[in-house]
PDB file of N, CA, C and O in Angstrom:
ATOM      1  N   UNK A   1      -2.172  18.428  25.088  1.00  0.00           N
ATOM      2  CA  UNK A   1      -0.856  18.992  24.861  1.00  0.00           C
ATOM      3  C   UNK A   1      -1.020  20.457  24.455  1.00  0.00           C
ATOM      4  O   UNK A   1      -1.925  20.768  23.681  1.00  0.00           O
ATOM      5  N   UNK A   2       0.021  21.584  25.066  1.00  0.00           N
ATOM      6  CA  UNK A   2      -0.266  22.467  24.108  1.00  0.00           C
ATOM      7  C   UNK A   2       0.137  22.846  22.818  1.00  0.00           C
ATOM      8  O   UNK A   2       0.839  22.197  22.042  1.00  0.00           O
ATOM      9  N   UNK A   3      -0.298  23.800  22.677  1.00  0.00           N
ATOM     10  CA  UNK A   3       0.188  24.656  21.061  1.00  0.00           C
ATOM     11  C   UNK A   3       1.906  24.405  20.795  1.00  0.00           C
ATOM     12  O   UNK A   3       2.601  23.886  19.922  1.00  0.00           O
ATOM     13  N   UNK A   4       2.084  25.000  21.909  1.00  0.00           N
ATOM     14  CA  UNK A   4       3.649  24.777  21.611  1.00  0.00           C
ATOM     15  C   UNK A   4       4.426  23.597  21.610  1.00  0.00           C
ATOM     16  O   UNK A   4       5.219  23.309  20.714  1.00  0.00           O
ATOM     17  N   UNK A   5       4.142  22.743  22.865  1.00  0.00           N
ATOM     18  CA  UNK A   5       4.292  21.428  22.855  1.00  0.00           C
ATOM     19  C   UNK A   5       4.124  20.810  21.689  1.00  0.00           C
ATOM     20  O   UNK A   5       5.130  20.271  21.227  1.00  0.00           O
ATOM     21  N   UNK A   6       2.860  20.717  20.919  1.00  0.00           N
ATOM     22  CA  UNK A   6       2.297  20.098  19.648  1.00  0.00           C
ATOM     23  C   UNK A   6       3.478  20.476  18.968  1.00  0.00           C
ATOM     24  O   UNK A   6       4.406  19.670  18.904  1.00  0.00           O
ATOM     25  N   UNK A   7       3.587  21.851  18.336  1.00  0.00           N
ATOM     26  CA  UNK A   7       4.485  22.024  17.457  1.00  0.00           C
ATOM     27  C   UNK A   7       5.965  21.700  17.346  1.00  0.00           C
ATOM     28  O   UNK A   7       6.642  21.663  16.319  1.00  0.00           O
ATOM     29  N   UNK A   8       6.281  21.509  18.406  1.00  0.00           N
ATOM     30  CA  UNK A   8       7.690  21.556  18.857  1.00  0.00           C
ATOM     31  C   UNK A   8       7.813  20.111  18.162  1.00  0.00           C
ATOM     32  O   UNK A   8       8.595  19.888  17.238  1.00  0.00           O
ATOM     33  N   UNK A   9       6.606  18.789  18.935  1.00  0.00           N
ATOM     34  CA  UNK A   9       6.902  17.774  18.826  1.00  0.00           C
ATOM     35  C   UNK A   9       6.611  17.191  17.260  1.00  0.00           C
ATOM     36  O   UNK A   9       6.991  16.061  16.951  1.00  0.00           O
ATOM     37  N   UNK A  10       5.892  18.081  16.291  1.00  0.00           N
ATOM     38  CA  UNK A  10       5.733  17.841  14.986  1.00  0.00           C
ATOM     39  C   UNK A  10       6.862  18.515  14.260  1.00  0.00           C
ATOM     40  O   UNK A  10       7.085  18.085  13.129  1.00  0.00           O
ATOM     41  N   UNK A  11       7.381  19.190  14.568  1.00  0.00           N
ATOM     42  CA  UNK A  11       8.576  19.521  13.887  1.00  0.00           C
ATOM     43  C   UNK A  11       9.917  18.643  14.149  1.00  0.00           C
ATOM     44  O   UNK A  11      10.810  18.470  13.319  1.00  0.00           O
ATOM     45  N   UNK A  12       9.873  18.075  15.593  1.00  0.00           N
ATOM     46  CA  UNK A  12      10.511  16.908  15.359  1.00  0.00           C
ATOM     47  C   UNK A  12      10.702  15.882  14.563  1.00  0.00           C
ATOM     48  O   UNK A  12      11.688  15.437  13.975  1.00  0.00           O
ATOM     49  N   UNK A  13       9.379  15.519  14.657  1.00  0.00           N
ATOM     50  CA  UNK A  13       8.873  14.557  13.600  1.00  0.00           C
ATOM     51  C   UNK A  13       9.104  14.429  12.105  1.00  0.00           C
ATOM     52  O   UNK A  13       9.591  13.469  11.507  1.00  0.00           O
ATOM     53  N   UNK A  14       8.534  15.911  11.474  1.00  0.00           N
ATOM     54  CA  UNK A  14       9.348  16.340  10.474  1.00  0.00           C
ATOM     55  C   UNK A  14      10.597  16.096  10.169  1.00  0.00           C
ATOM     56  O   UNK A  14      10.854  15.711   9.029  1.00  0.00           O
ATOM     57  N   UNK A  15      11.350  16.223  10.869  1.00  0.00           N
ATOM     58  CA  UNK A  15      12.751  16.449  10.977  1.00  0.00           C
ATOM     59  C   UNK A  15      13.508  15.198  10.893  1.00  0.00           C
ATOM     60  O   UNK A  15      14.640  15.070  10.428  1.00  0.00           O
ATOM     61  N   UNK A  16      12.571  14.060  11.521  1.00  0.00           N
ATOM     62  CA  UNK A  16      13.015  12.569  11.573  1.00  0.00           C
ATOM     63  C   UNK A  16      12.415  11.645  10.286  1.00  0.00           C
ATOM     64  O   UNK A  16      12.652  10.457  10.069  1.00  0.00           O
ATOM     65  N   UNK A  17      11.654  12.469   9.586  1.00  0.00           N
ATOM     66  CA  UNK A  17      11.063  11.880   8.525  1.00  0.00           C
ATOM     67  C   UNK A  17      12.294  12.101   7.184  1.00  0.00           C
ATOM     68  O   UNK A  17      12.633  11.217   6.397  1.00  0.00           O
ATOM     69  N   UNK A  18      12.727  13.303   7.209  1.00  0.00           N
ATOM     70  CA  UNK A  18      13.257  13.568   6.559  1.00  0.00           C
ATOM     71  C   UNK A  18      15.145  12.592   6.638  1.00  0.00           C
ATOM     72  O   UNK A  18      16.004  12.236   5.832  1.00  0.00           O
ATOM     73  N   UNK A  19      14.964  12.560   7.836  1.00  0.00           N
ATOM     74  CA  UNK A  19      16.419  11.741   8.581  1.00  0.00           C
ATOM     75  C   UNK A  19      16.751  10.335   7.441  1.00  0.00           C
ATOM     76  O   UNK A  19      17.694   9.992   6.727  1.00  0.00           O
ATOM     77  N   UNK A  20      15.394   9.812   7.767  1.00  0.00           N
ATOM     78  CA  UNK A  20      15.143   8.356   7.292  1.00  0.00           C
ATOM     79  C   UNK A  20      15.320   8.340   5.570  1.00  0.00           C
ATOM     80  O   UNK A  20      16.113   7.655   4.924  1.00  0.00           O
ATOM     81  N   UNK A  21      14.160   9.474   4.982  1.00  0.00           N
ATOM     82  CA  UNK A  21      14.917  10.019   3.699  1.00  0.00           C
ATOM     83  C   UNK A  21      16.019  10.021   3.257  1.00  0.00           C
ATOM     84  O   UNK A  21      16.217   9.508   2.156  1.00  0.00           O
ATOM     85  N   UNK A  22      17.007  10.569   3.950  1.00  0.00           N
ATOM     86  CA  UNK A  22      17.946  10.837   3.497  1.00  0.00           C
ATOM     87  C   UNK A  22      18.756   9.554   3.953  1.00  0.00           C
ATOM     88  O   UNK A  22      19.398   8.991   3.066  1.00  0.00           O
ATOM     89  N   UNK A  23      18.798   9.081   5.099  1.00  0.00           N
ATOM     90  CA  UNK A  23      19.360   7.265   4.982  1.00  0.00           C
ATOM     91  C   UNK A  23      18.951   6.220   3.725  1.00  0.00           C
ATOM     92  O   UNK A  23      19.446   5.115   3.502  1.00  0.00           O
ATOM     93  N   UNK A  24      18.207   6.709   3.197  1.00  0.00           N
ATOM     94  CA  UNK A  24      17.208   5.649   2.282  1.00  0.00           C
ATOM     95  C   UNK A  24      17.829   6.355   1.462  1.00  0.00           C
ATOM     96  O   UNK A  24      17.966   5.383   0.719  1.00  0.00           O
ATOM     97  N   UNK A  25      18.463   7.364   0.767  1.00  0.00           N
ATOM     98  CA  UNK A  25      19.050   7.839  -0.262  1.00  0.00           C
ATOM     99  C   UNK A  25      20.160   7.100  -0.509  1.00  0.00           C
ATOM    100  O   UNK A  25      20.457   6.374  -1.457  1.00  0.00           O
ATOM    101  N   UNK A  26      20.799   7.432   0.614  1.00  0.00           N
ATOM    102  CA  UNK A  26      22.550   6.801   0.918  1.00  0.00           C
ATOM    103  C   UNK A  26      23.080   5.597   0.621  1.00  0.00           C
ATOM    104  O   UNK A  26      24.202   5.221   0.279  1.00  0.00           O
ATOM    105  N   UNK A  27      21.414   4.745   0.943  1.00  0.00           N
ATOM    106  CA  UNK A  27      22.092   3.552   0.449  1.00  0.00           C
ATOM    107  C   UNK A  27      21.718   3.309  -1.257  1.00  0.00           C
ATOM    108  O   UNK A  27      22.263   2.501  -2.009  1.00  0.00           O
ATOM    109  N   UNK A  28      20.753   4.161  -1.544  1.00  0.00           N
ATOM    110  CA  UNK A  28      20.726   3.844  -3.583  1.00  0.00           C
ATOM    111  C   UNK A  28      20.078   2.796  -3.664  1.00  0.00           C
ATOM    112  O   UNK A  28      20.147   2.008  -4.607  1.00  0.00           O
ATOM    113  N   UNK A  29      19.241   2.656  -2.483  1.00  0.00           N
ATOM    114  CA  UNK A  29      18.643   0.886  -3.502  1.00  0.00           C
ATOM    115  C   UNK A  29      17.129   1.099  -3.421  1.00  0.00           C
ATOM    116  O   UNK A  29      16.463   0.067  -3.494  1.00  0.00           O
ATOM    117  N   UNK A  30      16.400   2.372  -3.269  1.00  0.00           N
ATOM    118  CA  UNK A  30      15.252   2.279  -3.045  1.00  0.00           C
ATOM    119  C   UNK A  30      14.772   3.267  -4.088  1.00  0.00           C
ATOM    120  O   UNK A  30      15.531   4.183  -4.405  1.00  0.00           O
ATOM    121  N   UNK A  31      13.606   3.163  -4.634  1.00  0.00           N
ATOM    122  CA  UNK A  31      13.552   4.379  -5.586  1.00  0.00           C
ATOM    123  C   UNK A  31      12.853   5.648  -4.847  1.00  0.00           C
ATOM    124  O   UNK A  31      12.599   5.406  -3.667  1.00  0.00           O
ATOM    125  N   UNK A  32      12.584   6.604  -5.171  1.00  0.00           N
ATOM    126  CA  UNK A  32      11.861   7.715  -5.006  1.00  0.00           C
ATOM    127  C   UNK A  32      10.522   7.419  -4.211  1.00  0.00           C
ATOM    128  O   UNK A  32      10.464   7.715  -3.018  1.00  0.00           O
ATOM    129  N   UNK A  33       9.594   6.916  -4.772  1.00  0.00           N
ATOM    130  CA  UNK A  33       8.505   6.507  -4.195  1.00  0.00           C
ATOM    131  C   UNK A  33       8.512   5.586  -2.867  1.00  0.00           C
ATOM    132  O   UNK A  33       7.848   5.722  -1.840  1.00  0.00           O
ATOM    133  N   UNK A  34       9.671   4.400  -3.281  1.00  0.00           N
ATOM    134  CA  UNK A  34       9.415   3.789  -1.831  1.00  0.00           C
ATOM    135  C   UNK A  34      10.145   4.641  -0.929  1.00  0.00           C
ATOM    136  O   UNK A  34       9.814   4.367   0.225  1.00  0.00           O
ATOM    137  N   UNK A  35      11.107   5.675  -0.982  1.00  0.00           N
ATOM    138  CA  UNK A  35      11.898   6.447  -0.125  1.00  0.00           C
ATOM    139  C   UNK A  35      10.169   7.345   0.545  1.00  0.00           C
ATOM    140  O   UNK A  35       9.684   7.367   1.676  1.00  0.00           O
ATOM    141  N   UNK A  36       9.854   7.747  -0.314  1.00  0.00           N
ATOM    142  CA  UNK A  36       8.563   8.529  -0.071  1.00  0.00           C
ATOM    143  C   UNK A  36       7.162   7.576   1.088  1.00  0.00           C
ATOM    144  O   UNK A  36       6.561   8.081   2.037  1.00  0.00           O
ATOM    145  N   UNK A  37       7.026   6.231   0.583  1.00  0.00           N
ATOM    146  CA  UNK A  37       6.047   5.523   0.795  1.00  0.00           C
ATOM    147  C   UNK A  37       6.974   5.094   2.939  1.00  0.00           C
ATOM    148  O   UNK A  37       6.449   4.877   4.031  1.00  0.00           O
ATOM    149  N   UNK A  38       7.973   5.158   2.618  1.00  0.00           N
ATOM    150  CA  UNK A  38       8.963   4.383   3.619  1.00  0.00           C
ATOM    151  C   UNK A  38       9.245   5.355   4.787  1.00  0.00           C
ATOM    152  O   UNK A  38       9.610   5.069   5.927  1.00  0.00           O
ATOM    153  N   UNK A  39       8.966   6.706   4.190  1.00  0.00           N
ATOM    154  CA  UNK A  39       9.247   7.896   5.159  1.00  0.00           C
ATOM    155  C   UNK A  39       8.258   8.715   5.934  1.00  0.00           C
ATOM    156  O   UNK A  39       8.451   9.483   6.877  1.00  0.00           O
ATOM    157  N   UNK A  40       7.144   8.369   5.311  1.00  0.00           N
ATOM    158  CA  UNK A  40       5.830   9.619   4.948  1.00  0.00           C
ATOM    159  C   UNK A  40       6.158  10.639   4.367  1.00  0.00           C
ATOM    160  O   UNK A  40       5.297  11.514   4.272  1.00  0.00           O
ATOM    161  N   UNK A  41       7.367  10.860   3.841  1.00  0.00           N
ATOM    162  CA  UNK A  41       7.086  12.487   3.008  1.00  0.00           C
ATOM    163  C   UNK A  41       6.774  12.266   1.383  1.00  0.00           C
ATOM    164  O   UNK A  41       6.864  11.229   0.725  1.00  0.00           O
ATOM    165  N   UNK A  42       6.497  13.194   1.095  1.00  0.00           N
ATOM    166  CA  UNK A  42       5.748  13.306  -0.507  1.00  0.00           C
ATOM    167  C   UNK A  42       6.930  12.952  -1.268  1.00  0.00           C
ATOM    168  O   UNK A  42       8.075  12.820  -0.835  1.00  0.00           O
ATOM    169  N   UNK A  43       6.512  12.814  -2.453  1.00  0.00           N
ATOM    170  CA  UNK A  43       7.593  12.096  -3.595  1.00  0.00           C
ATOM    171  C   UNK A  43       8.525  13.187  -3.975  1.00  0.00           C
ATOM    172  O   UNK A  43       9.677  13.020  -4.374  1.00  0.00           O
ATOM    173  N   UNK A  44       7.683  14.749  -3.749  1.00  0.00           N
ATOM    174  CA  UNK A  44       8.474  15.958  -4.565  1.00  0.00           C
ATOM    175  C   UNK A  44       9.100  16.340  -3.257  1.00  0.00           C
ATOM    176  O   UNK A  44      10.088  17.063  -3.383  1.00  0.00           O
ATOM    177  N   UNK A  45       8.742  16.011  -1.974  1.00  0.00           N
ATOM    178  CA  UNK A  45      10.093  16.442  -0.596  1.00  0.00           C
ATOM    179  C   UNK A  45      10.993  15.112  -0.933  1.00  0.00           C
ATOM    180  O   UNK A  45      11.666  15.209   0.093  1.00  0.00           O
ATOM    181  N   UNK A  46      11.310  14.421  -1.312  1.00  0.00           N
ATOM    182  CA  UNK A  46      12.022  13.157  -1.269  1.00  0.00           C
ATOM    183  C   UNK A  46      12.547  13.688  -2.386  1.00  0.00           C
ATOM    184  O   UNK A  46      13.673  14.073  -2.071  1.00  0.00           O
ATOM    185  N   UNK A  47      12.313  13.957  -3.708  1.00  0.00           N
ATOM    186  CA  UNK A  47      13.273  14.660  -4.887  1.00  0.00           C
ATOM    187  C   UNK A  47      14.004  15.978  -4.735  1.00  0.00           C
ATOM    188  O   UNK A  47      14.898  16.362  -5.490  1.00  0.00           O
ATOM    189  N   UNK A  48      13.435  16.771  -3.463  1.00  0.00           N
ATOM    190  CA  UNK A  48      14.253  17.738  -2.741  1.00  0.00           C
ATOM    191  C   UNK A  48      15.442  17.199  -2.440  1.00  0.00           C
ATOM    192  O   UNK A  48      16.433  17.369  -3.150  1.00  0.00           O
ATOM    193  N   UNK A  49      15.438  16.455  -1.287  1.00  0.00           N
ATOM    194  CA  UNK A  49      16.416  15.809  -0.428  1.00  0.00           C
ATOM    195  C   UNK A  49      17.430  15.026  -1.393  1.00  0.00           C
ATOM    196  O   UNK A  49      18.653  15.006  -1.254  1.00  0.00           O
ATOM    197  N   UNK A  50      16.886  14.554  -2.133  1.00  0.00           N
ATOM    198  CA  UNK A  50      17.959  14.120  -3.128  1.00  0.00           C
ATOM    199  C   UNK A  50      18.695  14.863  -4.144  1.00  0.00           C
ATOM    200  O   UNK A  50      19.793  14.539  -4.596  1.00  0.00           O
ATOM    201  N   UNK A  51      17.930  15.999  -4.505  1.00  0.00           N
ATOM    202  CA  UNK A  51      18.829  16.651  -5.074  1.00  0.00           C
ATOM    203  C   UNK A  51      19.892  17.454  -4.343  1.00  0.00           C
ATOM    204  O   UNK A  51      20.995  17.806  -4.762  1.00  0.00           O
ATOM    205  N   UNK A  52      19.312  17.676  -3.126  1.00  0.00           N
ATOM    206  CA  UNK A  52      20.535  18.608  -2.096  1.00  0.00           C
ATOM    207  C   UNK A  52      21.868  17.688  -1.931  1.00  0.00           C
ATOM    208  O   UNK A  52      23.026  18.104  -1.883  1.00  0.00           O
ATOM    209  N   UNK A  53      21.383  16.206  -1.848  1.00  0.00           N
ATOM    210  CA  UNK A  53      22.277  15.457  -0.992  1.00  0.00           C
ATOM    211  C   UNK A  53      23.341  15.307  -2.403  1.00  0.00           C
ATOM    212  O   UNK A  53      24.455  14.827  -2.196  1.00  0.00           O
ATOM    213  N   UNK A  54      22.949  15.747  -3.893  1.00  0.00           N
ATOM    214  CA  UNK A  54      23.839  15.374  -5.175  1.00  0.00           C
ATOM    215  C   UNK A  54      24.506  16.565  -5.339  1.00  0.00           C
ATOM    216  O   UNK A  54      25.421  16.717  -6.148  1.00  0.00           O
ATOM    217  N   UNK A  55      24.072  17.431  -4.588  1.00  0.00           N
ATOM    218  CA  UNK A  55      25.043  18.938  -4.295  1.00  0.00           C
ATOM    219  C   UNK A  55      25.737  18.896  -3.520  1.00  0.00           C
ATOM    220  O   UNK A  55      26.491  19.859  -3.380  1.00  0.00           O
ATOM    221  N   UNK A  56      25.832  17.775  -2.637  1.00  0.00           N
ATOM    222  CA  UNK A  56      27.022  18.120  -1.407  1.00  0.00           C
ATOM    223  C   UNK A  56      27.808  16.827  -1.903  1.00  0.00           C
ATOM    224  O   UNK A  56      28.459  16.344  -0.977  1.00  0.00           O
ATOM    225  N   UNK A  57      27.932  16.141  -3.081  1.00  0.00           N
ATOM    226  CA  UNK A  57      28.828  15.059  -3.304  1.00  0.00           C
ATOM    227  C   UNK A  57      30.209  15.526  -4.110  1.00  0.00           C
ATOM    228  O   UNK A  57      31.079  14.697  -4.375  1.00  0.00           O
TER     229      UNK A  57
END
């Protein structure tokens, strides 16, 4: 694949990790870690996303 290809398709990825995050917020029944363990992103991008999503309520 190339360079660009690669990136394009990891920033997707990114982007869908974070998706799932933030579904796993919405519903309130998961804590931090399993939002983290459930998504692949780190515990402190998952306390990001949650704090943004308590700014737009």
């Amino acid at each position: 694949m190339s360079n660009i290809m690669e990136e394009l398709f990891n920033e997707g990825r990114a982007e869908e990790k974070k998706e799932i995050a933030k579904r796993c917020l919405q519903l309130g029944k998961l804590s931090i870690e399993e939002i983290a363990l459930c998504s692949g992103l780190s515990i402190e991008e998952v306390k990001k996303l949650a704090e943004t999503q308590l700014a737009y309520k």
